[in-house]
C-alpha atoms as one frame of an Amber mdcrd trajectory, in Angstrom:
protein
   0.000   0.000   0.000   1.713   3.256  -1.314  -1.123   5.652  -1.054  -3.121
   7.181   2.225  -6.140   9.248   2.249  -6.160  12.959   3.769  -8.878  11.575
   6.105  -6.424   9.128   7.092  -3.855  11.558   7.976  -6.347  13.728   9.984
  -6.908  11.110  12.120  -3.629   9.993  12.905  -2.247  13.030  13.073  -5.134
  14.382  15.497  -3.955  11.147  17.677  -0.380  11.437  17.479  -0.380  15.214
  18.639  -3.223  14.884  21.643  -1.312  10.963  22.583  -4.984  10.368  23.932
  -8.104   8.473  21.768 -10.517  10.647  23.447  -8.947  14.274  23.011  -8.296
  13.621  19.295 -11.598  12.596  18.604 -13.201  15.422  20.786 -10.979  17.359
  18.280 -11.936  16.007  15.340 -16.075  16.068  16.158 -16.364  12.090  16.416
 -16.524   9.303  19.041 -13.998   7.530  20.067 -14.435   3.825  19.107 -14.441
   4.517  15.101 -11.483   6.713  15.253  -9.825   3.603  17.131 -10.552   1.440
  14.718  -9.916   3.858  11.361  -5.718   3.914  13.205  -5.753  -0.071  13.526
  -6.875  -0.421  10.119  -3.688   2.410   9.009  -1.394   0.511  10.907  -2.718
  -3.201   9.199  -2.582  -1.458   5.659   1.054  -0.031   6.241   2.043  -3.228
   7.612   3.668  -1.299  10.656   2.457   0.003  14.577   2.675   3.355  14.105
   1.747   3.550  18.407   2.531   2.218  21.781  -0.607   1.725  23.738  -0.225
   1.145  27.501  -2.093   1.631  30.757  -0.534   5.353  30.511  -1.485   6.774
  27.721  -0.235   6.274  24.216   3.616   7.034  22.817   4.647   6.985  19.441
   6.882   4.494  17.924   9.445   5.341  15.526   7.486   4.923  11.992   4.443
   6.793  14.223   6.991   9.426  14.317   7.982   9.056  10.403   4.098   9.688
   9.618   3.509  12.466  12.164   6.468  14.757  10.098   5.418  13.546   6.889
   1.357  13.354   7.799   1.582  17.308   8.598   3.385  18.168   5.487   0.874
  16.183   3.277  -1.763  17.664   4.915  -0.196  21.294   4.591   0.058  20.430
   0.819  -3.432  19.905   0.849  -4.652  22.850   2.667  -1.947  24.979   0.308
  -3.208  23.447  -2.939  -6.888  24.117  -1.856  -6.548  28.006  -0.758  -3.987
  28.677  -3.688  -7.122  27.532  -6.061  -9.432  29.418  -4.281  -7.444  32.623
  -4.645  -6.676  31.897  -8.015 -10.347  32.089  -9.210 -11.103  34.375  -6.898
 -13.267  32.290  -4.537 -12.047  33.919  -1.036 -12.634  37.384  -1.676 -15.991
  37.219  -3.939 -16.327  40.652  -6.212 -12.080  41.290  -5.333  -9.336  40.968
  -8.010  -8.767  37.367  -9.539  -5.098  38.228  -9.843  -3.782  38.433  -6.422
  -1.000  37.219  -4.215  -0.361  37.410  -0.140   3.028  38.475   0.925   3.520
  37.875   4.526   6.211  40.136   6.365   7.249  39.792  10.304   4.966  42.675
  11.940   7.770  45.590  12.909  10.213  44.543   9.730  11.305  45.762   6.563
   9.115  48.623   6.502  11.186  50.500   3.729  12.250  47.572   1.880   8.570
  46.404   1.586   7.238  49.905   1.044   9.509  49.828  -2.462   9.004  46.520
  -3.291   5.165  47.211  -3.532   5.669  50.304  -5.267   7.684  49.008  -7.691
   6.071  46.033  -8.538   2.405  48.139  -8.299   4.569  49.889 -11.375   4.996
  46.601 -13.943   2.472  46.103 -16.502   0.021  42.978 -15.546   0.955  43.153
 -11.956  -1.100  41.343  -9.575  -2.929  42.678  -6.480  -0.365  42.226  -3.533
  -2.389  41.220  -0.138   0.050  42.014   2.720  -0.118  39.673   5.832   1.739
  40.398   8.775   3.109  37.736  10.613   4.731  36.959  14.086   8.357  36.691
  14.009   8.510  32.672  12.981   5.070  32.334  11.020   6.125  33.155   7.758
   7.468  29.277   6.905   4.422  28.312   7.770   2.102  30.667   6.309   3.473
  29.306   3.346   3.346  25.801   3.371  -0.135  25.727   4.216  -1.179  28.225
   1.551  -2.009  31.352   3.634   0.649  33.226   2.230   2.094  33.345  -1.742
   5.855  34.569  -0.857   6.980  35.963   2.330   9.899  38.448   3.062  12.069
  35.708   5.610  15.330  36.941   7.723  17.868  34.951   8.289  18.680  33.895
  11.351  15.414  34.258  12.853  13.712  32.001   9.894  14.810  29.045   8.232
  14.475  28.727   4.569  14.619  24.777   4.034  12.314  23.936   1.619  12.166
  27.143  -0.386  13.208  28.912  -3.367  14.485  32.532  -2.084  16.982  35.464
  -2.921  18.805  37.541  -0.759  17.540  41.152  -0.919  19.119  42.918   2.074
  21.926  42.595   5.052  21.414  44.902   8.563  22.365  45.131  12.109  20.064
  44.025  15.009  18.832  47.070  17.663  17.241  46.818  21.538  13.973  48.577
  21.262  14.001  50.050  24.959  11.500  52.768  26.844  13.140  55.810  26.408
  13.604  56.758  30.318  15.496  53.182  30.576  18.628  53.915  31.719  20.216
  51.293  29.277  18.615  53.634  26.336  21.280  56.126  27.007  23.838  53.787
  25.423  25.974  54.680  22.585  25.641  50.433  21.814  24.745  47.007  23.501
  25.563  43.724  23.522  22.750  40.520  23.865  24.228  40.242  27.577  23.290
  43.201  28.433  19.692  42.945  27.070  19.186  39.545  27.461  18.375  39.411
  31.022  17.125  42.938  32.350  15.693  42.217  35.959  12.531  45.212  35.565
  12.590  45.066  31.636  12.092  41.427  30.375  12.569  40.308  26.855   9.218
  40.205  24.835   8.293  36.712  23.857   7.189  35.719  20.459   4.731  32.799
  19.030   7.173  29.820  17.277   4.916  27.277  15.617   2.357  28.364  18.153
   4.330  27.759  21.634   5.874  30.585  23.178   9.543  29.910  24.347   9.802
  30.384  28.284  10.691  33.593  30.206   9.252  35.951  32.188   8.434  38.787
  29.125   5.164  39.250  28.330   3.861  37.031  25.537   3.032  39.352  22.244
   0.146  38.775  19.866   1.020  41.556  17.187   3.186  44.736  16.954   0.507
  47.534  18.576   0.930  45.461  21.734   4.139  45.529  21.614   5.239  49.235
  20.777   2.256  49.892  23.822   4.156  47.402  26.414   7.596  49.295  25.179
   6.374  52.437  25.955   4.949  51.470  29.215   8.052  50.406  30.189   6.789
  46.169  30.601   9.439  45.155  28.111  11.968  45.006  25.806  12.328  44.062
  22.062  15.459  43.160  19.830  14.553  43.191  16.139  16.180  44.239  13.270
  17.634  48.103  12.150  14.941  48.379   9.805  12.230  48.167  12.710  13.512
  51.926  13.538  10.774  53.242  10.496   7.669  52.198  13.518   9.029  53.478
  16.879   6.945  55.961  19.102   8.448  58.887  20.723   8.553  56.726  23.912
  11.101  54.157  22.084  14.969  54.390  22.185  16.695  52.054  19.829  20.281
  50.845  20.743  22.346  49.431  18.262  23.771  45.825  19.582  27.097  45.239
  18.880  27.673  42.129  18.918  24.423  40.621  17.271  24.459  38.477  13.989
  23.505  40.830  10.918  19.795  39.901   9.710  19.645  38.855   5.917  16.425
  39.603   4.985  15.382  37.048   1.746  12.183  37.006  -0.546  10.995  33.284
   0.066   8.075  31.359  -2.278   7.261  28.000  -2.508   9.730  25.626  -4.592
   7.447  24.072  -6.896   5.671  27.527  -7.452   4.150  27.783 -11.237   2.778
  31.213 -10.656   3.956  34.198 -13.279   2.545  36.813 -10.983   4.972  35.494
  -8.262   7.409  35.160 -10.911   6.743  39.108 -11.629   7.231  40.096  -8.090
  10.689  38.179  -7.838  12.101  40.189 -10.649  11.694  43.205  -9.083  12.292
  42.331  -5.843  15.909  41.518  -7.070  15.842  44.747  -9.334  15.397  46.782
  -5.984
């Protein structure tokens, strides 16, 4: 057997991420004993146990863990292929332009780059209608493997850019985004030390495939919250130069010395067909 259905994959996957029968099928709107059944069937048809059961719960084994990876990407695929289609015939925005794509950018970043790359690309003849999607600081992979986004402006560190096509657009230094009546914001420069653990000024935390990392800093939902926080004096940021084009009057940024440059890249989809996208690269690298 060399072929699984999505339905399939939903349910496993459903399993695999709860480890318990009767949260996955709460999650998935159906009873327990068929959903029990639909995995033992899988597991006969692949020839393989895909889980541990026990008294304690449920583990997976190592193909379970095989299918999980793979299950999530197939099922991105799917979800991609069906919104791509949609937006292509203009199905999700009824009565809006047929020819568009979503660009998703990290809320707080790239401000100037993105204001010229819209600009210029708004200038080419046939250009499509560019749908701008701001993003948390890691959501941007994701956005596009499961279709919510066309081509995303990516930085490097911060984002990784396995399994996309992308060009390098821009290079900058990182800053501390501090409330101006810090004494830290009187700096000339920083170093990640120095930011890093602040004892009345912790770090803001970010969303990273929907888990924020640990810490004390307040955990941010989108970049209004976190200029207000700033400016309250509840926390601190580090982002990159660029992110100097949104500060208040009650921000300081402080260069950091001794932080990796950010390399901003234009990422899309490998197998990408689209000549609107196709468009929109050209001038990005024009810019």
């Amino acid at each position: 057997m060399d072929t699984l259905e999505t339905r399939e994959l939903r349910y496993f996957v459903a399993v695999a991420e709860e480890l318990h029968f009767g949260r996955a099928a709460e999650r998935l709107g159906m009873a327990q004993p068929p959903l029990s059944r639909a995995i033992q069937q899988l597991e006969r048809r692949l020839g393989v146990l895909l889980l541990e059961r026990n008294r304690r719960g449920v583990s997976l084994t190592a193909a379970g863990e095989m299918l999980l990876h793979e299950g999530r990407a197939a099922l991105d695929a799917t979800t991609a292929a069906a919104r791509r289609t949609r937006r292509a015939g203009g199905a999700d925005s009824p009565g809006g332009p047929r020819n568009r794509l979503v660009l998703a950018v990290k809320a707080g970043a790239s401000h100037e780059l993105l204001h010229k790359l819209i600009d210029a690309y708004a200038a080419e003849p046939d250009s499509a209608e560019i749908e701008v999607l701001p993003s948390g600081t890691c959501e941007q992979g994701e956005m596009l493997r499961d279709g919510r986004a066309d081509v995303a402006l990516m930085h490097k560190p911060f984002n990784s850019l396995a399994g996309f096509d992308s060009e390098e657009l821009m290079t900058e230094g990182q800053i501390a985004i501090l409330p101006t009546g810090h004494p830290l914001a009187a700096h000339k420069s920083l170093s990640l030390a120095d930011v890093s653990d602040i004892p009345d000024l912790p770090l803001a935390r970010w969303a990273h495939d929907g888990t924020y990392p640990p810490g004390p800093g307040p955990e941010i939902h989108d970049q209004t919250q976190l200029a207000q926080l700033i400016a309250l004096g509840r926390t601190a940021a580090v982002f990159p130069d660029s992110a100097r084009a949104w500060l208040w009057a009650e921000h300081t940024a402080v260069p950091l010395a001794d932080a990796p440059p950010v390399v901003t890249h234009i990422a899309w989809p490998a197998h990408s067909r689209s000549l609107a996208l196709a468009g929109l690269i050209r001038t990005a690298t024009r810019l």
